[in-house]
N, C-alpha and C positions, 0 to 999 in steps of 0.2 A: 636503404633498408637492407640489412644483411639475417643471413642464415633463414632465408623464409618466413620472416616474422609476421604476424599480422596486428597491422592498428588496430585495436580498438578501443574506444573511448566510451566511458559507460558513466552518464549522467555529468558530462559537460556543461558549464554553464558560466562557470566564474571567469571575470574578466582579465583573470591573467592566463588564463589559456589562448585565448584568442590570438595572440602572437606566434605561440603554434599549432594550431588551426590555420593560419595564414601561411606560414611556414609550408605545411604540407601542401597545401595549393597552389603555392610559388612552383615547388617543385616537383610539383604533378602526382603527392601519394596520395594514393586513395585510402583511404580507412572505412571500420564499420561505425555504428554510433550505439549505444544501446541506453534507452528511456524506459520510466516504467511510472511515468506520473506526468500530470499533465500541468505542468509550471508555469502556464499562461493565465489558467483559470481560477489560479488558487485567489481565495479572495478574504477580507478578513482584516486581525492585525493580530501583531507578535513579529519577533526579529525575522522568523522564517519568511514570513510575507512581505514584507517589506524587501528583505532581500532580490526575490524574486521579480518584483515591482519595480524594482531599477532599471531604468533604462539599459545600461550599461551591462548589464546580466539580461537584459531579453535581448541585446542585440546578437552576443556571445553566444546565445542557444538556437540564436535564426542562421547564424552563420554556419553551427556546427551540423545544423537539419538539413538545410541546403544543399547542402554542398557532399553532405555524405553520400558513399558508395550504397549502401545500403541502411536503412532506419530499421532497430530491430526493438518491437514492443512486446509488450505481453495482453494488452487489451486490444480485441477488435477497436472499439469505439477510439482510442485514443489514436491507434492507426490512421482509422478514416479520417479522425481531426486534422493530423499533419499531414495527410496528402493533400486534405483541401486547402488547408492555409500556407501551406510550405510545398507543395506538389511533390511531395517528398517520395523516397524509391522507401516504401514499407513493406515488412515480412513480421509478420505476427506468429511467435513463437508462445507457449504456456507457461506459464509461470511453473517451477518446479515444488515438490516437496521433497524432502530429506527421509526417506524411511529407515536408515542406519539411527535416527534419535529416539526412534523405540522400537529395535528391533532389539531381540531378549530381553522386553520388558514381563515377569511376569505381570500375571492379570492382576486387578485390582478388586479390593474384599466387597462383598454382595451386598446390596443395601436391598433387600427386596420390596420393605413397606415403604421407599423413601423415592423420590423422582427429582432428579439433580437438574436443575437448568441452569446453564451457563453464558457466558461475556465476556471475553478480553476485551481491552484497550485502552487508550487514555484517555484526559479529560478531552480532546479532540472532538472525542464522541458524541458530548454534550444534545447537539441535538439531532440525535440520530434516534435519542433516545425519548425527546420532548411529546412524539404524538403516540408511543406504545405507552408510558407509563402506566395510564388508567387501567390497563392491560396486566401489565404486571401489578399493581396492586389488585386487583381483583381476585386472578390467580391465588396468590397468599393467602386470601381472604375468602377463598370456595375453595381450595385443594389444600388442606392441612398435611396432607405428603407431601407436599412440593417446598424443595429448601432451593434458594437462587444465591449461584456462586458470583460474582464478579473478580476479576482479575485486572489488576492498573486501574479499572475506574467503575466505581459505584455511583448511578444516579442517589444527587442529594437527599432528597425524598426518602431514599429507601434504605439510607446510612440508618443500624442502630435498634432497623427491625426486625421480630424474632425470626426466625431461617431464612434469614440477610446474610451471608458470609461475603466479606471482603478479604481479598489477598494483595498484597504490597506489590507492586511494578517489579519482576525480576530483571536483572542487566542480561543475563546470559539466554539467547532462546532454547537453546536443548535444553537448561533448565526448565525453564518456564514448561516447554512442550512434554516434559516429564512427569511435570508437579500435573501439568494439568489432565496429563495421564494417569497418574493416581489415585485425582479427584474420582474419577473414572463420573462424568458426565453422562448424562440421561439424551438431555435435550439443548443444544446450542443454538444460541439466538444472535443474527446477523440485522440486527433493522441499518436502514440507511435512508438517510432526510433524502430529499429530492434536490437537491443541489448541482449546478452544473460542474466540479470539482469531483464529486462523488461518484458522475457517469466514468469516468476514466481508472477508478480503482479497477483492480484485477480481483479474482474470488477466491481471495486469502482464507476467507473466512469457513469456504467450501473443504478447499486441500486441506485442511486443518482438520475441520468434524469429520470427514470424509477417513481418514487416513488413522485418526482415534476413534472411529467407530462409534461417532455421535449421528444420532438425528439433526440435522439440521434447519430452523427455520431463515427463512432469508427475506428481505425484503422483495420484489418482484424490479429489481431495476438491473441496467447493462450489467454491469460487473456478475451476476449470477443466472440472469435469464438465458444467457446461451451457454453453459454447464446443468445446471441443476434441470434434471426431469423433473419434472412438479408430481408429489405424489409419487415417486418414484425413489432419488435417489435425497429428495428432501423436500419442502413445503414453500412454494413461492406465492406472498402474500401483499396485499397493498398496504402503505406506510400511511394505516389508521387503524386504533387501538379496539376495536368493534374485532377486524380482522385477524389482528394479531390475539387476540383472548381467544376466536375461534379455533385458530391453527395450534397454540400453547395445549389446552383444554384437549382436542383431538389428541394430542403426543403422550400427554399426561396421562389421557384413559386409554388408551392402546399400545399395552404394552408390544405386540405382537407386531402392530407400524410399524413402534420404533425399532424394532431389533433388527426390523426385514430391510427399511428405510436405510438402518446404518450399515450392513451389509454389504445392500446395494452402493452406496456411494464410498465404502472403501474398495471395491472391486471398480469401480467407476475411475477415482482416483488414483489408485495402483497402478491401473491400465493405462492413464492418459498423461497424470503429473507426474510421477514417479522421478527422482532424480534422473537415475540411469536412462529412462525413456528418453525425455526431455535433453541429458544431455548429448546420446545420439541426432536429435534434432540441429543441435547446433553442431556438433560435429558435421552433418552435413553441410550446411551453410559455412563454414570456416573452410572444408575443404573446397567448395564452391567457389567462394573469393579467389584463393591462390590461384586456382585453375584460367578464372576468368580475367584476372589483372594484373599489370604486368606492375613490378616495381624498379623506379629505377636507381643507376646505379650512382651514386655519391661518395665524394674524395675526403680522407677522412681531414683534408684541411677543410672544404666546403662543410663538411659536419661542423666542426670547430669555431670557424667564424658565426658559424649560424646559430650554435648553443648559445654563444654571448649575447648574440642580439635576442634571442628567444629569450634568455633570463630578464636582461634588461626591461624588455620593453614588458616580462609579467609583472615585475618589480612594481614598473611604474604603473602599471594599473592596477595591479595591488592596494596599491598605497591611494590612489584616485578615488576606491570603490568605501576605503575603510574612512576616509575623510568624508564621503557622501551619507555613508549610514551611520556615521556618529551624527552629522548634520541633523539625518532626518530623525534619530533616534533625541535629539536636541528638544528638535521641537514638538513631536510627542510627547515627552515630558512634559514641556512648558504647554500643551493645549492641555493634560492633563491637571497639572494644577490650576490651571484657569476655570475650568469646570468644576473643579473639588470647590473652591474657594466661592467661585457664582452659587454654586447648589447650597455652600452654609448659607451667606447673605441670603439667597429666599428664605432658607430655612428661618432665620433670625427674624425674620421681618414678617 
């Protein structure tokens, strides 16, 4: 490694790196690793899972955990995970937020009679949203102010109803983070299923309200129970529709919560996620590495021979991994017509 450079490898897992992952440990460099999702537990199906599921891609990710100088996450919880099952060297750093994507924004036009409640995300979200719903149809239905925004995904149910607004999936996030500044949102709702997948999110959905100057409600799980002051810098609730209508309804009739509420957690936010914060953090840790580890020195012919083999051997597992999940993508398919086909026959019969 020349001119002081530092590895690091930021969400490692495909099986053509693993050649140089081994590469580096051959020749004694140490690197950083940085994860921000917990790829063990995702459960489910769809290409992304499946991926992940592959033997051959969880061997890649135990290798790259292991064996790193340092693990650098953004969730407590997901820390403690890979220390237990990988005894891994973890440093838990905060997720950042960008506040150059709306800095000279002006303010957005007063809606006074009206109370904006919001939702990013995709259809992902499906059942995050299954035990609030009763919740939010209620709301509509006793708060004639209250209009509910969704952004990328609208529970079905609530596609079509009057102060229902849906917004189309943007590609660009400063976009998106603009528009949804515009909206200029009242009240942002974070619910989250109780899923073992779900403990390991980071509190995206915090930095966000917190930094546009939303009230935030959240569900009451890891990702936002060690951020959010309850009643302070937002409303931490259990993931039942009884609770969620109470926390909604409080936000809704108090305007004076909310403004104090949203305040508080943009001041909260500034303070702790803030890019520039955040990236002094890492700056510390990157100066740290250098100090602490030595790198050694390599002839640029041993670089040379070692590219080729490193290409090679990604090559070939490249190509190992894509023949595996067209396999398994095979027969998905075919269990799926098998099913379609059994369910007419009942049907017919």
């Amino acid at each position: 490694m020349q001119n002081n450079a530092i590895p690091l490898l930021i969400r490692v897992g495909d099986p053509s790196a693993a050649p140089m992952v081994k590469w580096m440990l051959r020749r004694k460099v140490p690197y950083l690793y940085y994860i921000d999702d917990n790829f063990w537990e995702l459960r489910g199906e769809g290409p992304l899972i499946v991926y992940y599921q592959t033997r051959e891609v969880r061997e890649t990710l135990e290798l790259v955990v292991r064996n790193a100088h340092t693990v650098i996450v953004n969730s407590p919880y997901l820390g403690e995970y890979l220390r237990d099952r990988f005894a891994a060297p973890v440093i838990v750093l905060p997720a950042p937020f960008d506040f150059s994507l709306v800095s000279g924004l002006e303010p957005p036009p007063a809606h006074e009679h009206e109370v904006r409640i919001g939702f990013a995300g995709s259809a992902t979200r499906e059942k995050d949203f299954i035990a609030i719903l009763p919740a939010l149809e209620r709301v509509l239905s006793e708060r004639p102010q209250v209009t509910m925004h969704f952004f990328g995904y609208c529970p079905p149910s609530l596609q079509g109803k009057d102060r229902v607004v849906y917004h189309a999936h943007m590609g660009s996030y400063e976009d998106f983070i603009r528009f949804k500044h515009a909206n200029a949102l009242d009240i942002g709702l974070a619910p989250m299923a109780d899923t073992e997948s779900n403990r390991y999110k980071t509190n995206n959905k915090y930095r966000e309200y917190g930094a546009l100057r939303i009230a935030g409600i959240y569900a009451d799980s890891p990702p936002y129970r060690d951020s959010v002051r309850n009643g302070v810098t937002g409303l931490l609730v259990q993931q039942d529709a009884e609770a969620w209508y109470r926390a909604i309804v409080e936000l809704v009739d108090n305007p004076r919560q909310r403004a104090a509420m949203a305040a508080a957690a943009y001041d909260d936010v500034r303070k702790h996620y803030a890019q520039d914060v955040v990236a002094m953090q890492w700056r510390s840790l990157l100066e740290e590495f250098q100090r602490s580890v030595r790198m050694p020195r390599l002839s640029r012919a041993a670089i040379g021979v070692d590219t080729c083999w490193i290409r090679g051997a990604g090559w070939l597992a490249r190509q190992k991994l894509r023949v595996h999940l067209r396999y398994v993508r095979a027969r998905y398919l075919l269990a799926r017509v098998v099913r379609t086909v059994q369910s007419r026959i009942k049907g017919a019969a």
